[in-house]
GUTOR-219650 format. One line per field, with one value per residue (C-alpha): residue in one letter; x, y, z. Coordinates in pm, 1 decimal. Layout:
<rs>
nudren <- A,...
c1 <- X,...
c2 <- Y,...
c3 <- Z,...
</rs>
This chain:
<rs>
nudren <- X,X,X,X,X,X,X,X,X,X,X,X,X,X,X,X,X,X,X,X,X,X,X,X,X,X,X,X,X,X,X,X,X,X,X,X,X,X,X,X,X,X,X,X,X,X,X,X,X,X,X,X,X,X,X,X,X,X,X,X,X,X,X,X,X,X,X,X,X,X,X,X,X,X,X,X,X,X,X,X,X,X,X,X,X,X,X,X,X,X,X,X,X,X,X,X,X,X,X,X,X,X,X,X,X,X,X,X,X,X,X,X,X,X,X,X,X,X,X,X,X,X,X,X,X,X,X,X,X,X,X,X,X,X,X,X,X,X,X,X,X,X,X,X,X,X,X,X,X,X,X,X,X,X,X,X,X,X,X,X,X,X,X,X,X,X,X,X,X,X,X,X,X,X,X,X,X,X,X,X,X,X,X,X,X,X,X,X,X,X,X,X,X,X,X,X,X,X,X,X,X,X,X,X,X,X,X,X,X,X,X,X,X,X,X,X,X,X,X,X,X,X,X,X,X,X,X,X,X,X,X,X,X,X,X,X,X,X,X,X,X,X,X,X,X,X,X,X,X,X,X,X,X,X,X,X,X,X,X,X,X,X,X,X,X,X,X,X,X,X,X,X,X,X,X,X,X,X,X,X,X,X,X,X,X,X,X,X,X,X,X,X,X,X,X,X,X,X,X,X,X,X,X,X,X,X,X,X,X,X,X,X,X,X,X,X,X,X,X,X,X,X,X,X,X,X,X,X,X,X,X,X,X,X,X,X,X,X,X,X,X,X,X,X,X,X,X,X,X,X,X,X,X,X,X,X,X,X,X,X,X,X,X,X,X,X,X,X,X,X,X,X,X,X,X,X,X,X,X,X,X,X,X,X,X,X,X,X,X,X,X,X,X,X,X,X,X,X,X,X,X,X,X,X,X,X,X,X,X,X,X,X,X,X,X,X,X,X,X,X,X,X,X,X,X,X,X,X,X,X,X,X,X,X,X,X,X,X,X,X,X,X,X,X,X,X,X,X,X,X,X,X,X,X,X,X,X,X,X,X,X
c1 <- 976.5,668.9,589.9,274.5,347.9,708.0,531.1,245.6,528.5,744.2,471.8,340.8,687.1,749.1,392.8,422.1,775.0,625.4,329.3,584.1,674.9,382.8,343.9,-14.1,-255.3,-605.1,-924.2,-919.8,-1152.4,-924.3,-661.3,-846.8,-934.0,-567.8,-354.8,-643.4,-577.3,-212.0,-212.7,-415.8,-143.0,135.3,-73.9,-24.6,140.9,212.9,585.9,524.8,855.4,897.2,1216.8,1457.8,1379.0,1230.7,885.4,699.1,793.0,532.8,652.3,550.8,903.3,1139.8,1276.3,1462.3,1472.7,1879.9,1682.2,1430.2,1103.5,922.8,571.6,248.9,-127.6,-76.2,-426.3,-259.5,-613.3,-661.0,-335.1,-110.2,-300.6,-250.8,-101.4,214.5,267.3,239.1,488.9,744.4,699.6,648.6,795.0,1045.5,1274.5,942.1,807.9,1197.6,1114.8,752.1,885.6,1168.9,907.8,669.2,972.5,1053.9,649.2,804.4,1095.8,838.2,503.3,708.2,514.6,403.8,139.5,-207.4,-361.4,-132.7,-256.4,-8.7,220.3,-25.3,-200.2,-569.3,-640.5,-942.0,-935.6,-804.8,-452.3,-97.1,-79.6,244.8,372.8,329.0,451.1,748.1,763.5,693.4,989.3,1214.2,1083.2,1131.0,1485.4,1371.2,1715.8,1743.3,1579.1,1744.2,1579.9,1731.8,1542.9,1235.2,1175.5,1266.9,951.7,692.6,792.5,724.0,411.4,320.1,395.0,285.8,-73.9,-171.5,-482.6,-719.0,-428.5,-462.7,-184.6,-172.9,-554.8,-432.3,-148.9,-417.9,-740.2,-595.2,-845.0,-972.5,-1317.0,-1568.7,-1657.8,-1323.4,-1248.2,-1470.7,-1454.5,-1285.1,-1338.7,-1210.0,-892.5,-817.6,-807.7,-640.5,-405.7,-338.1,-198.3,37.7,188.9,245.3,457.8,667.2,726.3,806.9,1070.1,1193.4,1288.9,1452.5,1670.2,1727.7,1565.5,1423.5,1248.1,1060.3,923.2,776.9,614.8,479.7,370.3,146.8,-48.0,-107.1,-305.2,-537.1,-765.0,-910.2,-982.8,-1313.8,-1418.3,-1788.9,-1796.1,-2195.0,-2238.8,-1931.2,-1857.9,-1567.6,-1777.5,-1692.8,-1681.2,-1700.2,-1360.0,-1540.8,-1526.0,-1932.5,-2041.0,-2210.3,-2567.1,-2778.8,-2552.5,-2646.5,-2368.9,-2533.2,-2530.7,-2291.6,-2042.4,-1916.6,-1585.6,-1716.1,-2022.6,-1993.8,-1752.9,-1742.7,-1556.5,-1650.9,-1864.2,-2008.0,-1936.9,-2006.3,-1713.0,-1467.5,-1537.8,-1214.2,-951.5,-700.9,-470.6,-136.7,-316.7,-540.1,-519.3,-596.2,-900.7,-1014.7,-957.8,-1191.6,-1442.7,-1475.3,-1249.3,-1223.4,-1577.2,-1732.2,-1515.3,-1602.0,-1995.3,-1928.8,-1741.7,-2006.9,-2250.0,-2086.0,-2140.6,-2516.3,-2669.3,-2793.1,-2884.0,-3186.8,-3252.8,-3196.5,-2849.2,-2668.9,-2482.1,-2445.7,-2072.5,-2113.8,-2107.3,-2044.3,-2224.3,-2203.8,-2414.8,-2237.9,-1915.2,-1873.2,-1627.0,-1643.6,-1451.5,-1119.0,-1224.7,-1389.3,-1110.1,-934.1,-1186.9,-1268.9,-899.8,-987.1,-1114.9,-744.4,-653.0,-952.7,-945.9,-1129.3,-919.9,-1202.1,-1432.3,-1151.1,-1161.0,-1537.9,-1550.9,-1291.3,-1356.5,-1718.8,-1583.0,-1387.3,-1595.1,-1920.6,-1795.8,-1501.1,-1570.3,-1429.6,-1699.0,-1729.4,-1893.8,-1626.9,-1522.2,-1798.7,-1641.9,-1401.4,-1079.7,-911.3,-542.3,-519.2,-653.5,-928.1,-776.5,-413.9,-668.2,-736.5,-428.0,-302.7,-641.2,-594.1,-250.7,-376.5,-282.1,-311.3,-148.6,-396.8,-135.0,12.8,362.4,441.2,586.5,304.4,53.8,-270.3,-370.0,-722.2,-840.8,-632.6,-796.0,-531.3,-387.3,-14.2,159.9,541.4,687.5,943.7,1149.7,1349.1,1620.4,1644.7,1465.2,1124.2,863.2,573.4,278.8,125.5,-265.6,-467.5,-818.6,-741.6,-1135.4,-1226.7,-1336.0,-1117.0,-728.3,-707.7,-302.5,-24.3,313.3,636.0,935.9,779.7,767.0,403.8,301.2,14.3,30.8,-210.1,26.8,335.2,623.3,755.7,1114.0,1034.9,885.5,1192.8,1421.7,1246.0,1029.0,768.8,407.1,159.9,-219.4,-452.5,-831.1,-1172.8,-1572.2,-1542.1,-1334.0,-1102.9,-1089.3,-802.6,-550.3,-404.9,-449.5,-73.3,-33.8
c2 <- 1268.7,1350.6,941.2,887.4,503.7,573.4,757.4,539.1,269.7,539.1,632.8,296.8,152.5,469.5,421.7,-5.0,113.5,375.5,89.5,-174.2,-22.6,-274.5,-623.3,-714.4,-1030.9,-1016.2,-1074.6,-845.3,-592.2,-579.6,-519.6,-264.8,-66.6,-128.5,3.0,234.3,435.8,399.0,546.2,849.5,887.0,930.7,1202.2,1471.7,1702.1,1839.9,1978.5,2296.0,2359.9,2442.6,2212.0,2475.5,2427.2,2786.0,2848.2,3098.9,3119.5,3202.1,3577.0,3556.2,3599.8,3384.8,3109.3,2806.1,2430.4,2326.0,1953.3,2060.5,1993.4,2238.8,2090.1,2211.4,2107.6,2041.9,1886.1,1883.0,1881.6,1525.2,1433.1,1390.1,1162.4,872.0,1006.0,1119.8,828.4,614.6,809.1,740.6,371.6,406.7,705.6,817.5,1042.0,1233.2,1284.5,1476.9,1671.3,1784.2,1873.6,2105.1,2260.1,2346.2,2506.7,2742.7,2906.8,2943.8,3129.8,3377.6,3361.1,3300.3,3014.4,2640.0,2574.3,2464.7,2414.7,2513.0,2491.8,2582.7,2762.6,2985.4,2950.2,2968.4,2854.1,2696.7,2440.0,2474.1,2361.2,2405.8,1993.9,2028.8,2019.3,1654.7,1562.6,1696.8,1532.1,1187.3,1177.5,1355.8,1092.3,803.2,903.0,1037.1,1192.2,1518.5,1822.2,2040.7,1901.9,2243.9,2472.2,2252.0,2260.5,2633.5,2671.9,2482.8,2676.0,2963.4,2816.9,2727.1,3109.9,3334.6,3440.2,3395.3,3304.9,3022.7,3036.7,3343.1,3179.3,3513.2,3371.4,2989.0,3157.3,3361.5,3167.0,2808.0,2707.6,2887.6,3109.3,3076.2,3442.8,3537.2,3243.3,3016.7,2609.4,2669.9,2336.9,2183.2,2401.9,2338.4,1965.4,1969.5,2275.9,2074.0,1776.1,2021.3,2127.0,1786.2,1693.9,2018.9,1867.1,1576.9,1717.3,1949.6,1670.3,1472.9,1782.6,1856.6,2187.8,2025.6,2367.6,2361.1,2056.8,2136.0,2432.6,2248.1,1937.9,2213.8,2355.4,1974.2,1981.1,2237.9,1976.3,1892.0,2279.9,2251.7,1909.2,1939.7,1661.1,1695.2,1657.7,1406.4,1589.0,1884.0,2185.2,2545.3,2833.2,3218.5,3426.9,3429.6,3051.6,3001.1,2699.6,2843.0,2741.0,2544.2,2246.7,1974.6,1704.3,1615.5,1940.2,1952.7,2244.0,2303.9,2593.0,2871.7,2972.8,2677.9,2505.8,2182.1,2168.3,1981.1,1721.3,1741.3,1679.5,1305.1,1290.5,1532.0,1374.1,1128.2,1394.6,1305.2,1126.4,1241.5,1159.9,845.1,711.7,1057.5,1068.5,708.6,865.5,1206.7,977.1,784.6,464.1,191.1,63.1,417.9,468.1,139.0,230.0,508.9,402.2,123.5,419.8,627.5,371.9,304.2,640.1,784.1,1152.2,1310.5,1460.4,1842.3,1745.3,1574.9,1803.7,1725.5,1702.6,1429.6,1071.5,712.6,640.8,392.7,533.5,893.4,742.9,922.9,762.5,1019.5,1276.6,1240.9,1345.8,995.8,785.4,679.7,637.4,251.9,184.5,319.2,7.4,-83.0,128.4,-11.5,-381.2,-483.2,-519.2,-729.6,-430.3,-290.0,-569.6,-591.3,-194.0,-210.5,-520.6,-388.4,-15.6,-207.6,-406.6,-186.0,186.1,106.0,-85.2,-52.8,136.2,498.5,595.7,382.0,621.2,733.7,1087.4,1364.0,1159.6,1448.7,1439.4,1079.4,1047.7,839.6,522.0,592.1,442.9,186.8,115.0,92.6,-95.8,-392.7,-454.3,-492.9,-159.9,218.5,528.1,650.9,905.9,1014.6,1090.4,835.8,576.9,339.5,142.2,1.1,-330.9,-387.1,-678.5,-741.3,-786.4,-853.7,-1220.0,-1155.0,-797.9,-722.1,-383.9,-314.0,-93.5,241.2,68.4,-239.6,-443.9,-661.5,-629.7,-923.3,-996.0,-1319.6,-1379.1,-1703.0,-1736.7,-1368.3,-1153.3,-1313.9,-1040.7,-1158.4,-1205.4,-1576.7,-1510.2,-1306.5,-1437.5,-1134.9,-1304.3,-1670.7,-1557.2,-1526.9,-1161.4,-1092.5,-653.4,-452.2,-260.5,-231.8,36.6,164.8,94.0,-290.6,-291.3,-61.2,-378.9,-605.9,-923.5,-1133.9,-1072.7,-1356.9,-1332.5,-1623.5,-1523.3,-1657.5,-1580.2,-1520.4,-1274.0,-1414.9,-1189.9,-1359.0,-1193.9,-884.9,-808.3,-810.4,-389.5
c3 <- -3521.8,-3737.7,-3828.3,-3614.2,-3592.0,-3475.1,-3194.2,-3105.1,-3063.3,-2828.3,-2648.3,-2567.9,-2502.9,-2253.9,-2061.8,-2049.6,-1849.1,-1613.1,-1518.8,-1480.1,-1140.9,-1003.0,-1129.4,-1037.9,-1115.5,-1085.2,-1243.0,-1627.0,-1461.2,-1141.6,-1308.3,-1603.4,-1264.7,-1105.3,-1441.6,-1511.3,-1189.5,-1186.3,-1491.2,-1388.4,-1091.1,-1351.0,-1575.0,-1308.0,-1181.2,-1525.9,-1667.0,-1754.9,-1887.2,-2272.8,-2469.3,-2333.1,-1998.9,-1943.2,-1787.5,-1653.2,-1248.8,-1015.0,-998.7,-1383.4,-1468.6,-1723.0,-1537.3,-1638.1,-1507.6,-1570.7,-1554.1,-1771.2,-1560.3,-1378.7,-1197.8,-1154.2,-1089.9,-751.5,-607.8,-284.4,-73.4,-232.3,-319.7,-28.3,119.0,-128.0,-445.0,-307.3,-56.4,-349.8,-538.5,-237.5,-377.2,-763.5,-851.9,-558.0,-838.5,-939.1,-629.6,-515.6,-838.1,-735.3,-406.6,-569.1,-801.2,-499.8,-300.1,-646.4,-514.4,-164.5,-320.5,-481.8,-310.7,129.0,135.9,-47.7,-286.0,-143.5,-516.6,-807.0,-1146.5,-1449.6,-1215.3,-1022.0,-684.2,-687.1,-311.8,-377.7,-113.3,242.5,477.1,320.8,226.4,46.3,414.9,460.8,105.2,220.7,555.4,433.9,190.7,474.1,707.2,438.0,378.4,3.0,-123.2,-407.9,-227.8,42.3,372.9,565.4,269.3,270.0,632.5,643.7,345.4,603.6,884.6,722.2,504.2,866.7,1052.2,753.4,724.6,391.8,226.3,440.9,673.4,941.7,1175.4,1390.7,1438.1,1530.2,1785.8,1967.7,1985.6,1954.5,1690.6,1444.3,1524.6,1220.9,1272.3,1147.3,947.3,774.1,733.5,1050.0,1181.2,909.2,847.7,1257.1,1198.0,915.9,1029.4,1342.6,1146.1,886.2,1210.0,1392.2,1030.9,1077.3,1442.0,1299.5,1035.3,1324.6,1543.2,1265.6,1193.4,1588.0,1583.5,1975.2,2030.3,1719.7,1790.8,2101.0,1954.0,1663.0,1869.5,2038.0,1820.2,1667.4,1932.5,1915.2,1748.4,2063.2,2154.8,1922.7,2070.5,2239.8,2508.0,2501.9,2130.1,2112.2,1758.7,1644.2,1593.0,1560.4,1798.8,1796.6,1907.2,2213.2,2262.7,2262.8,2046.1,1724.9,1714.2,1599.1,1511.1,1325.3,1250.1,931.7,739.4,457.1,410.0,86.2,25.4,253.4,498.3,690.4,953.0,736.0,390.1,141.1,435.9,754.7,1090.5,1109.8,809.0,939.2,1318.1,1207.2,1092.8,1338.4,1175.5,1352.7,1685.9,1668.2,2035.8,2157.2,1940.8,2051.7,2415.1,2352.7,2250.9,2536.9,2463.8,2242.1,2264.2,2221.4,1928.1,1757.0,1867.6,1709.8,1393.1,1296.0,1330.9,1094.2,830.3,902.7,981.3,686.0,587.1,494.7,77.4,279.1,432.2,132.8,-120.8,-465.2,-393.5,-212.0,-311.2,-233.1,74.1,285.9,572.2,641.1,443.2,148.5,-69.1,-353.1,-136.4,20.5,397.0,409.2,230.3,545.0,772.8,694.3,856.9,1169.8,1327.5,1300.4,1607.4,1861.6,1850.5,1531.1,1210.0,1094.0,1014.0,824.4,659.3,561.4,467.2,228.8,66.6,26.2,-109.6,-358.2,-492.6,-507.8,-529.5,-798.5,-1194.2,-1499.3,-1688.6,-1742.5,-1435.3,-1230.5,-993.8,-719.0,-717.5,-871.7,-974.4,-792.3,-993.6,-898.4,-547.8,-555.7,-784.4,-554.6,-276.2,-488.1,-585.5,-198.0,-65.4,-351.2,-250.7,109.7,272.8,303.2,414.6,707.8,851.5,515.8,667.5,923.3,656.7,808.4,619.2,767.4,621.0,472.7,279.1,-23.0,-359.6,-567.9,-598.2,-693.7,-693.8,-717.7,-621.8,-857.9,-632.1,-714.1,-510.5,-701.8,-482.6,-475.8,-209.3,-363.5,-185.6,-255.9,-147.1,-81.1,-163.6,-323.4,-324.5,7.7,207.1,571.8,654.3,837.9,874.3,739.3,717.3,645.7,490.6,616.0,977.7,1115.2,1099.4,1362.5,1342.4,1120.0,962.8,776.9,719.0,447.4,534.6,505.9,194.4,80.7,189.8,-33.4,91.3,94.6,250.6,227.6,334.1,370.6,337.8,436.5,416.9,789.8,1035.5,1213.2,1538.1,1682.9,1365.5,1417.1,1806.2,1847.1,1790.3
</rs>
């Protein structure tokens, strides 16, 4: 229709429905922020498809979508660690029609997109992340895409070299040397957790010897861990540590171990293998010693990139290596800290000006953590189906669920920075975290906050 009114009024009416997945109070510039960022979730990945359906396939052939969507701009370094866990809840139909899109590259290209844009791969960051997109709706139950086809596309996304991903390198040395392949520290973290989600989607499909093999190489993480330095640094194909090291020096995309941070940053990455981390480091207490440290220490002019941004010590909020390290404290004994970090990154690294954001908006990544944290929780492993709680900011939200269903969460004394109790459908709730499948079956969570910790809540993990 060619009457601009007419289509103000559609278009408004068709974006006040896609927001109306989440009912949220708050303060105006709460909720600016809240709406703001949902919104920026729902502008990407793009349809590419023309009115007929057709578009132009990654082999740069004539192809045609009998639904008429076809998705690209796939930011999957950022994005599947928030965005797409949060489309599991919002948008559960869309995020089955990203995944089908991503599995037309494997049909052309052998293997998954790692960062699509307009239909065509331009592998400018590292890891094959549309691995644990897939997972996470296989592992959430997530019907619409062939789970037999899907896993068969991260085996072989996970088997195939290809660009950033020498796996005939992974199979021999175990880790990946930075003499043959650079931000090799970083691409064996996060290569280590793609493979623990194949593991995880071969054992849900009963392919048992898969999952051994996959389990494996997840843990290959610990193959670059220096017990003297207490950090993940790199090593030649000769297994010598690369010198001189420096846990502060940034890496950007290539010439360094690090991408896109430094060692302190990427020292977390172990999201598929927490309790195995806290254990490398010594225990609980050297973890926590080490934790509060990574939010104190702070970096000399010479160290700190211009990429970098949002510090809280060596926390850099305005990249995603960072964005779930203020949950960790979840996992050793001190959910309070949680509490306190992402209060405080809420409040002071998020507004509703035009510099709100303290990084790259990253195709929706950095508000989706938003989004999650002022609800009151956060997908730290982003394929588990588990959510870490943090220190709700909003006072009322409703999850108006795909299935039909409500999941509200109701908050006392909502922008205090500590949880006093939780109750979960009126029962007292005394665990950190939630799953997905009980917010899918609709409920009530209540928090009760305070000015101070309470260090007796949430010691019952």
């Amino acid at each position: 229709d060619w009457n601009f009114e007419k289509a103000v009024v559609n278009a408004k009416f068709a974006w006040n429905k896609a927001l109306s997945v989440i009912d949220a109070e708050g303060t105006d510039a709460q909720k600016q922020i809240f709406y703001t960022g949902l919104y920026r979730n729902f502008i990407q990945p793009n349809n590419m498809a023309n009115a007929d359906g057709t578009y132009s396939g990654t082999d740069f052939t004539t192809h045609k979508a009998n639904d008429g969507t076809h998705y690209s701009t796939f930011s999957l370094w950022d994005t599947y660690r928030a965005t797409h866990p949060l489309y599991t809840l919002t948008a559960p139909k869309k995020d089955v029609a990203f995944i089908n899109s991503m599995l037309r590259q494997y049909e052309t290209y052998g293997y998954l997109p790692i960062w699509q844009l307009w239909g065509d791969e331009n592998y400018c960051m590292i890891g094959n992340h549309a691995i644990p997109v897939i997972a996470d709706a296989m592992q959430k139950g997530i019907k619409g895409f062939d789970y037999e086809e899907a896993y068969k596309a991260c085996v072989a996304s996970s088997t195939s070299d290809h660009p950033g991903a020498p796996f005939s390198v992974w199979n021999k040395y175990h880790y990946f040397p930075e003499n043959i392949q650079s931000q090799s520290v970083s691409l064996t973290l996060e290569i280590a957790y793609d493979d623990w989600c194949v593991a995880q989607m071969a054992t849900k499909l009963g392919k048992t010897k898969d999952a051994a093999f996959f389990s494996q190489r997840s843990a290959y993480y610990k193959n670059l861990y220096d017990p003297q330095s207490r950090f993940f640094r790199a090593k030649n194909d000769k297994g010598e540590w690369i010198t001189p090291f420096n846990p502060l020096q940034y890496g950007g995309n290539g010439g360094n171990p690090f991408t896109e941070g430094n060692a302190w940053q990427y020292f977390w990455y172990v999201p598929q293998d927490m309790q195995g981390l806290i254990t490398l480091t010594g225990g609980k207490d050297a973890f926590n010693a080490k934790l509060d440290s990574m939010f104190t220490l702070q970096a000399k002019d010479a160290d700190v990139n211009g990429n970098a941004s949002g510090f809280i010590g060596q926390y850099a909020h305005g990249n995603e290596p960072s964005h779930h390290v203020a949950y960790l404290y979840n996992y050793s004994g001190q959910p309070w800290k949680t509490q306190f970090y992402t209060h405080k990154i809420m409040t002071e690294l998020y507004d509703n000006t035009v510099s709100g954001l303290s990084g790259n908006e990253d195709c929706g990544q950095m508000t989706a953590w938003y989004v999650f944290s002022a609800m009151g929780f956060y997908p730290v492993n982003p394929a588990n189906g588990i959510y870490e709680f943090g220190s709700p900011l909003m006072k009322h939200t409703v999850l108006n669920l795909d299935n039909g269903k409500t999941f509200t969460i109701d908050v006392t004394n909502a922008g205090k920075t500590y949880i006093q109790a939780v109750k979960l459908n009126g029962r007292a709730y005394n665990q950190t975290y939630i799953k997905h499948s009980v917010i899918e079956n609709g409920g009530l969570l209540e928090f009760v906050m305070g000015d101070e910790p309470n260090k007796e809540w949430g010691l019952g993990n």
